[in-house]
C-alpha positions as CSV (number, residue, x, y, z in Angstrom):
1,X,13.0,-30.1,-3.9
2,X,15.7,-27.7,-2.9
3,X,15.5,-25.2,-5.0
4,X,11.3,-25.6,-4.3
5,X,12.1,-25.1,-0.5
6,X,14.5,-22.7,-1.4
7,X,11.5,-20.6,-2.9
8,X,9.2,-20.8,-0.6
9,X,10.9,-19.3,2.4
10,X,11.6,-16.3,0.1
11,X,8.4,-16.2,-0.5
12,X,7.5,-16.9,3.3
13,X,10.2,-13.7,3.9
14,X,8.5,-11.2,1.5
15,X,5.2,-12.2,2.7
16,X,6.2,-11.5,6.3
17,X,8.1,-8.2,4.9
18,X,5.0,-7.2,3.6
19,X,2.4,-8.4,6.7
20,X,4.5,-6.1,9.1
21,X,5.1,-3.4,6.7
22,X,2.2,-2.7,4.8
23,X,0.1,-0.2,7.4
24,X,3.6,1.1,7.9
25,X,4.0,2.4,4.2
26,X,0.4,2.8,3.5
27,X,0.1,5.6,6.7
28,X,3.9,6.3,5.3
29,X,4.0,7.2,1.8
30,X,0.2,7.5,1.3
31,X,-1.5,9.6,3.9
32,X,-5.1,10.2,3.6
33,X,-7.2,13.1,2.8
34,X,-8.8,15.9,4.9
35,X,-12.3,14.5,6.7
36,X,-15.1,16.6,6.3
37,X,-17.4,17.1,9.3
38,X,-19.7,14.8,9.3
39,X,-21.9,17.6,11.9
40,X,-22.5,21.7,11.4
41,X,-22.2,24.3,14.3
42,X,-25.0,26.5,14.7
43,X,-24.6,29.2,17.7
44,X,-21.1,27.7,19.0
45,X,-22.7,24.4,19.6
46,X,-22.7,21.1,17.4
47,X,-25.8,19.9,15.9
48,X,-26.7,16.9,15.0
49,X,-27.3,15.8,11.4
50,X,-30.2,13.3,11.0
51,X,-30.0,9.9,9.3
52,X,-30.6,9.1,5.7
53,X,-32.5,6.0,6.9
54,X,-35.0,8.0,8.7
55,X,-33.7,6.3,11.4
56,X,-32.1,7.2,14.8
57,X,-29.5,10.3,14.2
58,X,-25.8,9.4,15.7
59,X,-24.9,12.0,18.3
60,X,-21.4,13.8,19.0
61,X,-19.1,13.0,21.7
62,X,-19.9,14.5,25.2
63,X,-17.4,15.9,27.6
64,X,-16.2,12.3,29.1
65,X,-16.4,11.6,33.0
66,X,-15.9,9.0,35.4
67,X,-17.9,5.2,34.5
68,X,-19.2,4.9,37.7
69,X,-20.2,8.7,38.3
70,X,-22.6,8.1,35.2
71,X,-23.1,4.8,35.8
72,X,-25.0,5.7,39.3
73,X,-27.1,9.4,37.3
74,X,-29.9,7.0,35.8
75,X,-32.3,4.2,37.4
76,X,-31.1,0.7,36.1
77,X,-32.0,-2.8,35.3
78,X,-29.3,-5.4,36.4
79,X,-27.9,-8.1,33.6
80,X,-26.9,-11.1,35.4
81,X,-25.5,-14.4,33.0
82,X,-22.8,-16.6,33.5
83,X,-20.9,-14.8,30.7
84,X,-22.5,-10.9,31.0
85,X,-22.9,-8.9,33.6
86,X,-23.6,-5.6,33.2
87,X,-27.1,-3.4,33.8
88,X,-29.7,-1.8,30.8
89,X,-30.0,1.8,31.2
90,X,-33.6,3.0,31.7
91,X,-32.7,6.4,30.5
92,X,-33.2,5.9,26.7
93,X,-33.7,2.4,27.5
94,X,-30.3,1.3,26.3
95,X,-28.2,-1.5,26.9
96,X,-24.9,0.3,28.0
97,X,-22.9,-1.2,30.5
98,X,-21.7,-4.7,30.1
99,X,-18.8,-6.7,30.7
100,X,-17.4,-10.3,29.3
101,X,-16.8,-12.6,33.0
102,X,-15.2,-15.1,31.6
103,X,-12.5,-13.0,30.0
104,X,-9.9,-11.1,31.7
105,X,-8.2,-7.5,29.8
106,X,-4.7,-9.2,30.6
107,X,-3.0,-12.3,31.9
108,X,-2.3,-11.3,35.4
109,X,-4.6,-13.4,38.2
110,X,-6.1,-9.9,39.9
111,X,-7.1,-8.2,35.9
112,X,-10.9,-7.0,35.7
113,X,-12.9,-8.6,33.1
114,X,-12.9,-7.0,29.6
115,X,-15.7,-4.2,29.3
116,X,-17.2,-4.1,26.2
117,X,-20.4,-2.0,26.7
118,X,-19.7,1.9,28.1
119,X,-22.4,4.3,28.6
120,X,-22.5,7.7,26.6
121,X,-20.6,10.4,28.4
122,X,-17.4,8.0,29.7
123,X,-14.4,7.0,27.8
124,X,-14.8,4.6,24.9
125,X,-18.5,4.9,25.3
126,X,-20.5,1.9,23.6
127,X,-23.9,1.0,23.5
128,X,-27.1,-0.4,21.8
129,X,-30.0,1.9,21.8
130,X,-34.1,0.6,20.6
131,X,-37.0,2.6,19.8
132,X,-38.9,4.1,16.8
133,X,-39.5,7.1,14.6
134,X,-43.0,8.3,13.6
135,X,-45.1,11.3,11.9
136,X,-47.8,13.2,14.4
137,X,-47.0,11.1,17.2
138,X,-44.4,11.6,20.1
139,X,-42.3,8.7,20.4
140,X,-39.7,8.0,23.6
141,X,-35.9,9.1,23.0
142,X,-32.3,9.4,24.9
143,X,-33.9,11.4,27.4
144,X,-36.9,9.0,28.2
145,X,-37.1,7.3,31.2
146,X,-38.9,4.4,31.1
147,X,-40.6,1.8,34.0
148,X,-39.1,-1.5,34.5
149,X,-41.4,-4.2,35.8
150,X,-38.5,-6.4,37.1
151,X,-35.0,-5.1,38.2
152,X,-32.6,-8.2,37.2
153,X,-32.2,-9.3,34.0
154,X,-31.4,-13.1,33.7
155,X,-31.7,-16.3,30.9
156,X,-35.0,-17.3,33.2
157,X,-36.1,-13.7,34.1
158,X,-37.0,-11.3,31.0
159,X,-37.7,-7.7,31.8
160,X,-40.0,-5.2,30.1
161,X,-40.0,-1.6,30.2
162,X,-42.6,0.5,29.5
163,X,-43.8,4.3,28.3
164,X,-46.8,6.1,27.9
165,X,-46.3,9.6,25.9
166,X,-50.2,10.5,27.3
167,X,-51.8,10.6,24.0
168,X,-52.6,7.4,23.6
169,X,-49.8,5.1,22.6
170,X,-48.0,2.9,24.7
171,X,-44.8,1.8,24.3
172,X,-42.8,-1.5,25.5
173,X,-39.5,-2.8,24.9
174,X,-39.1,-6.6,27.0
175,X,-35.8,-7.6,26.8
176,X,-34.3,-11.4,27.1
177,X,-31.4,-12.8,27.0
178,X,-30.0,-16.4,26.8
179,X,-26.8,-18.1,28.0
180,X,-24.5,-16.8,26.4
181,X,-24.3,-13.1,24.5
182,X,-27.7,-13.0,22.7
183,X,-30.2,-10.4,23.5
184,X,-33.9,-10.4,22.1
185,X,-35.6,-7.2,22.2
186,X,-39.5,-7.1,21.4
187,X,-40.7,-3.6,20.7
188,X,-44.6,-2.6,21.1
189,X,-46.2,-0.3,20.3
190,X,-50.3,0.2,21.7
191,X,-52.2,2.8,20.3
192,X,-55.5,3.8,22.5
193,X,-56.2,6.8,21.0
194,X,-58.8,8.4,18.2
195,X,-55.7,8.1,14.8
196,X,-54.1,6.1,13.3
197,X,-50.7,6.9,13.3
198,X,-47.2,5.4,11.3
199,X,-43.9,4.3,13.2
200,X,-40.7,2.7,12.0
201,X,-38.9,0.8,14.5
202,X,-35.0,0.8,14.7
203,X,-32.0,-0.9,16.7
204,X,-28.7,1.0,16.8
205,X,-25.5,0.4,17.8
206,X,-23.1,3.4,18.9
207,X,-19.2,3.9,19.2
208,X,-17.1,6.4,20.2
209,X,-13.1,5.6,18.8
210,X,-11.7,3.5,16.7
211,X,-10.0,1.5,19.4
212,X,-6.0,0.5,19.2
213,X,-6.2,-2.4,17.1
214,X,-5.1,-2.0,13.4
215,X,-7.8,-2.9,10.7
216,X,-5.2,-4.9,8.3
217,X,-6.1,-6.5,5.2
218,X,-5.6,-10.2,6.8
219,X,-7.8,-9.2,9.5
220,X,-10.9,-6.3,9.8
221,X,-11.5,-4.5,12.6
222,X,-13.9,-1.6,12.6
223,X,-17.5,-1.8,10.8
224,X,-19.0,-5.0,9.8
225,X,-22.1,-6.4,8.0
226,X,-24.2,-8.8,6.5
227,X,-26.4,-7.1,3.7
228,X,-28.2,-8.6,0.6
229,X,-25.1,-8.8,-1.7
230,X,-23.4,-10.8,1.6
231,X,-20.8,-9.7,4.1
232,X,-18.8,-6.8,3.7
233,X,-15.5,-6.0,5.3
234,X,-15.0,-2.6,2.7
235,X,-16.2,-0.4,5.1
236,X,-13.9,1.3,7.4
237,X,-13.6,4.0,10.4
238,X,-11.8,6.0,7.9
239,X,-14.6,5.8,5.4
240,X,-17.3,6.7,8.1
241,X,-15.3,9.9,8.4
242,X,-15.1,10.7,5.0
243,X,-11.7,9.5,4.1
244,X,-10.6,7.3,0.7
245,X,-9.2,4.1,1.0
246,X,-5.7,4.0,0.8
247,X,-3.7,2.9,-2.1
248,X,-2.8,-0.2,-0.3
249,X,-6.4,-0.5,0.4
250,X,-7.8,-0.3,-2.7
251,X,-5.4,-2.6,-3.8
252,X,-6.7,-5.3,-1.2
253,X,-10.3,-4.3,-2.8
254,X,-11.3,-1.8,0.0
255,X,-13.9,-0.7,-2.7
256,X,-16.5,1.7,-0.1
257,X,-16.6,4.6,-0.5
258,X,-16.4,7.5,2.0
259,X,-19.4,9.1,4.0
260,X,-21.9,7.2,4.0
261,X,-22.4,4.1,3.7
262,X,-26.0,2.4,3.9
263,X,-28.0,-0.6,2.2
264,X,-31.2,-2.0,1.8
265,X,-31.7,-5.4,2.7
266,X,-33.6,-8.8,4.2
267,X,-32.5,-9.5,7.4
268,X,-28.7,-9.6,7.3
269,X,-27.1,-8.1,10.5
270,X,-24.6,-5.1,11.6
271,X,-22.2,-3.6,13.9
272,X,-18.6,-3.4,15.3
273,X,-15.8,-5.7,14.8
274,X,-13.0,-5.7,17.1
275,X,-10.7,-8.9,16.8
276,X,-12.3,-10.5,19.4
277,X,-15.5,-9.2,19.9
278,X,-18.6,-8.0,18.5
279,X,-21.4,-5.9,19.0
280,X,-24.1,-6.4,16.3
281,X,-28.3,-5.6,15.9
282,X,-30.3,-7.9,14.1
283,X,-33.3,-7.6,12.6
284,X,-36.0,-10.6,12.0
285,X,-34.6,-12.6,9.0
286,X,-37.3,-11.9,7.0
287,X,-37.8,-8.1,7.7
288,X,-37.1,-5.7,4.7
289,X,-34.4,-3.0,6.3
290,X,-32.4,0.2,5.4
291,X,-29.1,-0.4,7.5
292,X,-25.8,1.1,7.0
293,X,-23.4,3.0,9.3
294,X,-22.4,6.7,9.7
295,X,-20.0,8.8,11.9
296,X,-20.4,12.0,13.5
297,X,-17.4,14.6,15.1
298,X,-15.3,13.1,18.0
299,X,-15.0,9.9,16.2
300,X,-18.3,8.9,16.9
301,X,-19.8,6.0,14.7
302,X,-23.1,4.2,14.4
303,X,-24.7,1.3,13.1
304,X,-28.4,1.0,12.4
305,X,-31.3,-0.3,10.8
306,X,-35.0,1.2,10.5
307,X,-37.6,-1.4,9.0
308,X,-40.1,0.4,6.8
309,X,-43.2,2.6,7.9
310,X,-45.8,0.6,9.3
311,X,-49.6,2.3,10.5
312,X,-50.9,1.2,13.7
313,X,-54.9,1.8,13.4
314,X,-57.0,2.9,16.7
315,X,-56.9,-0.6,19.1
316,X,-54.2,-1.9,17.2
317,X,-50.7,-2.7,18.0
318,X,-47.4,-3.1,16.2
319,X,-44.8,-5.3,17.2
320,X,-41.3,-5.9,16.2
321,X,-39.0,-7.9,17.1
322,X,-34.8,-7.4,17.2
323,X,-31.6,-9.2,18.6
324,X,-28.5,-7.7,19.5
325,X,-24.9,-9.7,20.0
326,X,-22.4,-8.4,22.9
327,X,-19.9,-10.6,23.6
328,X,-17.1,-12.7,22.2
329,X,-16.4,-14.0,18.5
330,X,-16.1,-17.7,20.0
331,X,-16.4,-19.2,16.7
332,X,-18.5,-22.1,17.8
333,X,-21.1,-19.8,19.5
334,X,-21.1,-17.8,16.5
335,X,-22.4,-21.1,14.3
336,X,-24.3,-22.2,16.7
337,X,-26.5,-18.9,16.6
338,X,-26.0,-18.8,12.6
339,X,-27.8,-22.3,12.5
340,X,-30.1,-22.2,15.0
341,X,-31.5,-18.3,14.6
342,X,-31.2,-18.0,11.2
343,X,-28.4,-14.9,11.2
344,X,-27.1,-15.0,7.6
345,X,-23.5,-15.5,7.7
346,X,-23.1,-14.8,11.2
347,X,-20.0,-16.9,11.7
348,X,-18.2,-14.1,9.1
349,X,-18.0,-12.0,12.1
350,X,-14.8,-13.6,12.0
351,X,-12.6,-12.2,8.8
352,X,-12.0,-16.2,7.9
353,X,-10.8,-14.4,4.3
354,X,-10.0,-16.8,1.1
355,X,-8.7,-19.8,3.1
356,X,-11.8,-20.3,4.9
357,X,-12.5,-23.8,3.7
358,X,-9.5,-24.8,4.8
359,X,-9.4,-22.7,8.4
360,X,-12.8,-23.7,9.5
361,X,-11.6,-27.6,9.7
362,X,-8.1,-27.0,11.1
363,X,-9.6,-24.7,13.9
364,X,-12.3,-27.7,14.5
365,X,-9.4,-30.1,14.6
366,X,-7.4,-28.1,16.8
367,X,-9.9,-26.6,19.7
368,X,-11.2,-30.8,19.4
369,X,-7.3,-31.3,20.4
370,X,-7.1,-28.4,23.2
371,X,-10.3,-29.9,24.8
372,X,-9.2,-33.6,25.0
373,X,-5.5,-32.4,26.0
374,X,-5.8,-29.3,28.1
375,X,-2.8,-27.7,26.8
376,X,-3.6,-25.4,23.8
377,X,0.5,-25.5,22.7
378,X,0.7,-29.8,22.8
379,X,-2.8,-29.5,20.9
380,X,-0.6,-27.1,18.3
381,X,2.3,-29.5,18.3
382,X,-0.3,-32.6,17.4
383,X,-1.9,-30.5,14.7
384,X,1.5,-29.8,13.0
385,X,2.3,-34.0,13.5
386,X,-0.8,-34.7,11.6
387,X,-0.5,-32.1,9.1
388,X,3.1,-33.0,8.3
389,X,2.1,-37.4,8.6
390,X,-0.6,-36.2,6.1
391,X,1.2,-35.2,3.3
392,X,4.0,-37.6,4.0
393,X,3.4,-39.7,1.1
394,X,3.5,-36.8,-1.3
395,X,7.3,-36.0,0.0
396,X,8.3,-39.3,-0.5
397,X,7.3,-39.2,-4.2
398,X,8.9,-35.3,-4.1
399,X,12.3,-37.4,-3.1
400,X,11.6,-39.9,-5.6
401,X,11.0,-37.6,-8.2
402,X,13.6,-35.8,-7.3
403,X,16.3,-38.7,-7.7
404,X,15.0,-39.8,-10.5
405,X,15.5,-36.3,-12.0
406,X,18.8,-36.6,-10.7
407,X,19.8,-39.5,-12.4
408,X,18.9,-38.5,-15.9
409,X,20.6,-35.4,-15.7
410,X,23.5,-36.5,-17.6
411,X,21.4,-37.4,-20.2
412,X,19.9,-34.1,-20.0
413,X,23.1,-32.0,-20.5
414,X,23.7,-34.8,-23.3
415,X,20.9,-33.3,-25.4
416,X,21.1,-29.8,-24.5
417,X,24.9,-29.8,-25.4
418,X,23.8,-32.0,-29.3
419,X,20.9,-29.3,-29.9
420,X,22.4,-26.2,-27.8
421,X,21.7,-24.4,-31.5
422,X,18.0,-25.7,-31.8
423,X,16.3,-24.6,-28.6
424,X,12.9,-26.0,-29.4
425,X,14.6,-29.3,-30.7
426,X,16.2,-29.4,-27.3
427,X,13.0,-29.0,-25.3
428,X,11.3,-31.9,-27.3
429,X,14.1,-34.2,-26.5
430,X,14.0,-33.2,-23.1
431,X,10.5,-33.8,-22.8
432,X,10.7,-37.2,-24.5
433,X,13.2,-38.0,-22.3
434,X,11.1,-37.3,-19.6
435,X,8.1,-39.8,-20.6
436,X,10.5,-42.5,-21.3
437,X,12.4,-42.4,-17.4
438,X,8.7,-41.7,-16.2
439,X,9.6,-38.8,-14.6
440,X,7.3,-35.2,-14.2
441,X,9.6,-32.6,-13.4
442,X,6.3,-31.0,-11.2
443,X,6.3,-33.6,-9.0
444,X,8.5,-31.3,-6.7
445,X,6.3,-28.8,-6.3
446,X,3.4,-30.2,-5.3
447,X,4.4,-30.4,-1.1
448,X,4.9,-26.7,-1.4
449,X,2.1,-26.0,-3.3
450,X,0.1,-27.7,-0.5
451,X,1.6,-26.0,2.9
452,X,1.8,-22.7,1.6
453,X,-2.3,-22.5,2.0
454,X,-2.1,-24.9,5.3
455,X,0.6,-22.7,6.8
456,X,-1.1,-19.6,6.3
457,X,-4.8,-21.1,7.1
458,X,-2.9,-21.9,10.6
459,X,-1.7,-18.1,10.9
460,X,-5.2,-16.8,10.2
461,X,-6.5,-19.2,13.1
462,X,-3.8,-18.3,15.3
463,X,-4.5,-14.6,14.7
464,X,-8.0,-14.3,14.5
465,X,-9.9,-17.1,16.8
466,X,-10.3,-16.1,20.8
467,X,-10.2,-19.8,22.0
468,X,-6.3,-19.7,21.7
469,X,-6.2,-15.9,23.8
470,X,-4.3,-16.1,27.2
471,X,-3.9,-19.9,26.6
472,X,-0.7,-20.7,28.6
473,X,2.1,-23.2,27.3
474,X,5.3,-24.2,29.6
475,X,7.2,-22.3,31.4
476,X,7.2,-18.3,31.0
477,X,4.9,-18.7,28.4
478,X,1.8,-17.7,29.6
479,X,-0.3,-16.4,26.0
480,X,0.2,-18.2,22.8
481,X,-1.5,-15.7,21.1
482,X,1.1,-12.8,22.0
483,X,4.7,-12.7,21.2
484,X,7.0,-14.7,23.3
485,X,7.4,-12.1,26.3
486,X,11.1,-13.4,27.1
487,X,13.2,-10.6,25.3
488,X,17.0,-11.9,25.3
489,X,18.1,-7.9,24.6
490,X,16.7,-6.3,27.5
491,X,17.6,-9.5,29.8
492,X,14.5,-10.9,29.6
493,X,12.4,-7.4,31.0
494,X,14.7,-6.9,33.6
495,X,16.8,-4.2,31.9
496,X,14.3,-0.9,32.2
497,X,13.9,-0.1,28.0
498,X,11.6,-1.1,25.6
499,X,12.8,-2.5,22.3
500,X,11.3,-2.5,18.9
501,X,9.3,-5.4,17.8
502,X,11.9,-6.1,15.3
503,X,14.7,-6.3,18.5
504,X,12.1,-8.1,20.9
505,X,13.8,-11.6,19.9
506,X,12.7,-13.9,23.0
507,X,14.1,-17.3,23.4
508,X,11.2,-19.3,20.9
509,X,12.2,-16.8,18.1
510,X,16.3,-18.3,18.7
511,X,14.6,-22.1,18.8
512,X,13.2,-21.3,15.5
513,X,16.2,-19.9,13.7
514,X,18.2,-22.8,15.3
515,X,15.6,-25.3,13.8
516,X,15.9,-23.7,10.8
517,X,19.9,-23.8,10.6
518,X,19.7,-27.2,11.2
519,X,17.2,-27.7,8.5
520,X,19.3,-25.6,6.0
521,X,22.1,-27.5,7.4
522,X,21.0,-30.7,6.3
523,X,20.4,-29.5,2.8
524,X,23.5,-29.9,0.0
525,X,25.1,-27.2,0.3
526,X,24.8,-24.8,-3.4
527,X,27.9,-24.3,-5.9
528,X,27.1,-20.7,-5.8
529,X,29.4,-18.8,-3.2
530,X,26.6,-16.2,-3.1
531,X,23.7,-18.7,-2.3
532,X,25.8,-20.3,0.2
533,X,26.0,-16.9,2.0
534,X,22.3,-15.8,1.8
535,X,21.0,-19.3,2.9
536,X,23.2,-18.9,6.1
537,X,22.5,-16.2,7.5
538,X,18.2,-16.9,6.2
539,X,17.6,-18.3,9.2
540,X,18.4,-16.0,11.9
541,X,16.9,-13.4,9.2
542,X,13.4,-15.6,9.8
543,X,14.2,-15.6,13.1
544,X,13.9,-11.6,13.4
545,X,10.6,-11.9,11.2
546,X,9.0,-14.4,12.8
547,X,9.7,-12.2,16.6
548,X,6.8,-10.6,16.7
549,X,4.2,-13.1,16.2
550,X,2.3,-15.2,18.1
551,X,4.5,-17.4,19.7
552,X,1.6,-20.5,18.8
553,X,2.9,-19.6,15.5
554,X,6.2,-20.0,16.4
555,X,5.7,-23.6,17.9
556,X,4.0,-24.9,14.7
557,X,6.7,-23.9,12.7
558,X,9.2,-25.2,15.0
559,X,7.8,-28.4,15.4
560,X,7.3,-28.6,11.3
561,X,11.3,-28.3,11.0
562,X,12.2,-30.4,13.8
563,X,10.0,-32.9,11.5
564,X,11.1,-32.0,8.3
565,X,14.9,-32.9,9.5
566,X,13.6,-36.4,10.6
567,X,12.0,-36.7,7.5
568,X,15.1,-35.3,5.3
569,X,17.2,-37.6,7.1
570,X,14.9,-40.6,6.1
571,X,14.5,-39.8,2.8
572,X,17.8,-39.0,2.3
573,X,19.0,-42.3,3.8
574,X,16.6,-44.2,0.7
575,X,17.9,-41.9,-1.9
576,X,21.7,-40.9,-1.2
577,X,22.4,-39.8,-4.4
578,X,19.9,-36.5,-3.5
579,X,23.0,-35.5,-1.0
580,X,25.8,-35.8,-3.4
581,X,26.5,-31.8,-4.6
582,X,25.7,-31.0,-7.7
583,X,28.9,-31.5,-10.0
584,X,30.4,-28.1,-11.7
585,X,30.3,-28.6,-15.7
């Protein structure tokens, strides 16, 4: 078992080595290539390239001014929810100013609410745009302003805006939303007059910046979608604006490719990812769709889909019908609205990865623990008891195994020294010796085979899931999803310099490596000078690794140690011999 453990914290080290420095070397050592401009100047001025879709073109970035200067230019419709509020632009008839009540940008009492919707023209601009494209017929655009027949938008009070271009076609977008962050958008179309005529409907979804969160490889940030071949996390800001993967991203399977990238698809939905929210469009589950993202100058970026041509005789009327998400990726919420609306995959909003069969139920078991406790870090400290009384047994039969591999080592030597001049003969004795003591020398890996998955299933639901953000503990711990803010260097914040994330030790970083030295501590100690020197200084080496992470994180694996010594100390106390030091030949 020790030489199992042993293993796996090296293992646990170079994976942390590489989690931290991966973005570091990739931006390092492999830097990528020039972007192409994704728009051509024509007098001085930029102009716009259209969309492959035949959908909406993405514009450039605008000289940027105050929110509320542009906020008040333009006639509104107000959102009011529980969850939103925010107002729908009649200019362009976008939804363009929204923010998330229930969640604040930081942990202080007096912080706004996050803003996740901007209007074009302000800093960090952000919005979802509807309307449609058409042959020999004037259709409304970013510069229409439409009629509202209502001026508050609520889950009980839908609001529809309306258009006439004065040759015969009206045009209507009514907008709903529910309870939470789910808008539905009905687009129609009228057309009064002598033709026929041919429109394709669209729902965009524009950015401007890539934001300051990292897109890693254990977590995207950035585009996201849900096509035909299933959802893609290959696309990338860096993509949009023409650049390669890097060489650490190809070798994570970052397989898009740069420029463009657009599909055709049933249904599915799109949009932008940050690690807690989401802004998506969604077409009708059944609607055939080309959808895809591109970027234009100013790190601009767009998402959209445009269904296919439809013709709208004299009398006639088309109608379409699209959703649009804003809001956060509760994971909950996002099931919910994957069972109940039919979104394909809509709960992949949340990068979930490899592990997700084992995530999904230990972030059911543990937000089922926050809401019966209160406390998000006891609910942590419960998960880690059950995890650990889980796979009890299997340790005890790790010990036994262990002692019983212990005892027939004698024997062992005994043949390897009689056939030290026949290898193979030597391994078939061993192994014959094994079947008659009973004994499978795999037995001791099986506990490490099984937390290695568990441990890093917790880390992905302690990095990616919302319900944990801002979730105070005890004490000075006020956001178990943030590194423990109590810095020992700087005297806990009060000396006036920031420190690296690699010097930002606060005090649940020292409980760890203590936890861990007692662990390591309990262990018989190696023959090897060497080994004995390396595993005592690997915990307060962990301890500088494990810093900068969430301090949730942090309080699982503390608790796990502080169990794993009660559990050594049991075991040990049923099989003594394990304790003994291996004797020197």
């Amino acid at each position: 078992m020790k030489e199992d453990t042993r293993n796996f914290i090296l293992f646990a080290v170079l994976a942390a080595i590489i989690l931290l420095g991966g973005n570091f070397l990739s931006a390092k050592f492999f830097p990528h290539a020039a972007n192409p401009p994704a728009t051509k100047m024509v007098d001085g001025k930029s102009e716009v390239v259209a969309a492959p879709t035949g959908g909406p073109a993405v514009t450039d970035a605008t000289r940027l001014r105050d929110l509320e200067v542009v906020r008040r230019e333009t006639p509104r419709v107000a959102i009011q929810t529980a969850d939103l509020q925010g107002s729908i632009n009649l200019k362009g008839a976008r939804i363009d100013d929204l923010t998330l009540t229930k969640y604040k940008q930081t942990i202080d009492k007096n912080s706004p609410p996050i803003r996740l919707l901007s209007p074009r023209g302000t800093k960090d601009a952000y919005f979802a745009g509807f309307g449609w494209n058409g042959d020999g017929v004037t259709v409304p655009n970013g510069d229409t302003v439409f009629t509202a027949n209502g001026t508050t938008l609520t889950p009980n009070t839908p609001v529809t805006l309306y258009w006439d271009n004065k040759q015969g076609q009206r045009f209507a977008l009514t907008f709903a939303v529910d309870a939470k962050y789910m808008f539905t958008v009905r687009q129609t179309v009228a057309n009064a007059g002598p033709a026929p005529i041919s429109l394709r409907p669209y729902a965009l979804v524009s950015r401007s910046g890539v934001g300051t969160e990292a897109d890693t490889w254990t977590n995207h940030i950035g585009p996201i979608g849900v096509f035909d071949k299933g959802a893609t996390y290959d696309i990338t800001f860096d993509n949009l604006k023409g650049k390669e993967a890097s060489f650490l991203g190809k070798i994570w399977g970052n397989s898009a490719k740069a420029g463009e990238n657009f599909f055709n698809s049933t249904g599915g939905w799109l949009g932008f990812g940050d690690k807690y929210f989401l802004a998506a469009v969604i077409p009708d589950h059944g609607a055939p769709v080309r959808a895809g993202f591109h970027a234009a100058t100013g790190d601009v970026f767009q998402g959209d889909f445009t269904l296919a041509p439809r013709v709208v005789a004299p009398g006639k009327a088309l109608v379409s019908t699209a959703k649009f998400f804003a809001g956060a990726k509760e994971t909950n919420t996002l099931d919910r609205y994957e069972d109940r609306l039919g979104i394909q995959h809509f709960g992949k909003a949340i990068d979930w990865g490899w592990f997700e069969i084992v995530e999904k139920p230990i972030f059911k078991y543990l937000d089922w623990l926050f809401r019966m406790i209160g406390n998000f870090g006891v609910a942590i400290i419960l998960l880690t008891v059950t995890i650990r009384t889980l796979i009890f047994p299997v340790a005890q039969r790790q010990f036994a195994s262990m002692a019983a591999m212990k005892a027939i080592q004698p024997k062992m030597k005994a043949i390897q020294e009689k056939y030290k001049d026949d290898k193979a003969r030597a391994q078939q004795e061993v192994m014959a010796l094994y079947k008659a003591e009973k004994v499978n020398p795999l037995a001791g890996c099986l506990p490490t085979l099984i937390q290695i998955p568990i441990m890093y299933s917790l880390y992905k639901v302690l990095l990616l899931t919302i319900e944990m953000r801002h979730q105070p503990f005890v004490g000075w711990i006020h956001d178990l999803s943030a590194p423990d803010p109590a810095t020992i260097l700087n005297m806990f914040g009060y000396l006036p310099y920031h420190l690296p994330s690699f010097l930002a030790i606060g005090v649940v970083p020292v409980l760890l490596g203590v936890s861990m030295f007692f662990q390591f501590k309990l262990n018989p100690a190696p023959m090897d000078e060497a080994q004995k020197q390396v595993f005592a200084i690997m915990p307060w080496m962990l301890m500088f690794v494990m810093a900068p992470f969430a301090v949730g994180l942090q309080v699982y694996w503390i608790t796990s140690n502080l169990w794993t010594v009660a559990q050594q100390r049991l075991l040990y106390a049923r099989h003594p011999g394990l304790k003994e030091p291996a004797v020197k030949k």
